[in-house]
C-alpha positions as MATLAB code, in Angstrom:
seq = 'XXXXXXXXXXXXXXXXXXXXXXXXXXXXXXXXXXXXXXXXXXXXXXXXXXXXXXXXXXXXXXXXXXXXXX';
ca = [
      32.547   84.218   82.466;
      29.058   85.525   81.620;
      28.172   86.790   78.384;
      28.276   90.177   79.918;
      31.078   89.835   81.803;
      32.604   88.739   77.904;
      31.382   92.091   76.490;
      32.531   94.249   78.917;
      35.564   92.422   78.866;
      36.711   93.311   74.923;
      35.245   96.767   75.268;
      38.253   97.223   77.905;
      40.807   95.861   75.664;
      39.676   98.666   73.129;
      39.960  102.466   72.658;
      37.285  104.563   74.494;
      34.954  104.858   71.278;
      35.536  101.368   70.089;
      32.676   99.070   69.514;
      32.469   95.372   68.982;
      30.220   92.438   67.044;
      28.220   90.363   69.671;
      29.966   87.818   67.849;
      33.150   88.225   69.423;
      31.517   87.738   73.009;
      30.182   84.505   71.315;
      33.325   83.386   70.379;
      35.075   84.433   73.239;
      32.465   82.171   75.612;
      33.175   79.279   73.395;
      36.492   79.246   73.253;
      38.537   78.000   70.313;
      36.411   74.847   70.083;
      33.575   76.031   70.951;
      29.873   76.452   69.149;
      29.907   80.048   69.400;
      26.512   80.328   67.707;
      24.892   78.904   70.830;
      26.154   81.389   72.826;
      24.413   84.330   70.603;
      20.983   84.713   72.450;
      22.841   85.226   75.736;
      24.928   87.307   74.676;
      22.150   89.152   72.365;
      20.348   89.517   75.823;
      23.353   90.571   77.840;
      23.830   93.499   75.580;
      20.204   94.579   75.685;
      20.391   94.772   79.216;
      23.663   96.502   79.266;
      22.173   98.661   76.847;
      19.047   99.165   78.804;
      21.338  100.349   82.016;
      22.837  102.529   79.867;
      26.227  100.798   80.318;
      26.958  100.130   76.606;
      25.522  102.205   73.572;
      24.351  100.080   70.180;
      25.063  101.268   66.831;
      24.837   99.683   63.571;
      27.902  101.098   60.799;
      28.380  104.160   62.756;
      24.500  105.256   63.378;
      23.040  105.259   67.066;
      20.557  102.625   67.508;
      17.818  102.795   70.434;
      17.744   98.916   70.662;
      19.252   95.554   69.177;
      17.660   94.208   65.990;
      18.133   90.826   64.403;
];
């Protein structure tokens, strides 16, 4: 599974609406055993360029961000 593959993945488990931490696609890559902090760049750059297609939106507590910070 890729990282974007992993955060496409949750979003269809949710409600249309729903969002997710890029944490979760970590964790989910790692498995229960896993180091799911390794996994964070990937998936940091997975949702930038799902973002960037305009596949996924980013938001930060509800507000509409135009790209990924931190």
């Amino acid at each position: 599974m890729t990282p974007q593959d992993a955060i496409l993945a949750l979003l269809a488990e949710r409600a249309a609406g729903a969002t997710l931490c890029p944490s979760e696609a970590a964790r989910r890559l790692a498995g229960p055993e896993g180091d799911w902090r390794a996994h964070m760049p990937a998936v940091h750059a997975a949702a930038d360029t799902l973002a960037a297609a305009g596949t996924v939106a980013l938001s930060w507590k509800g507000a509409a961000m135009q790209e990924r910070r931190g």
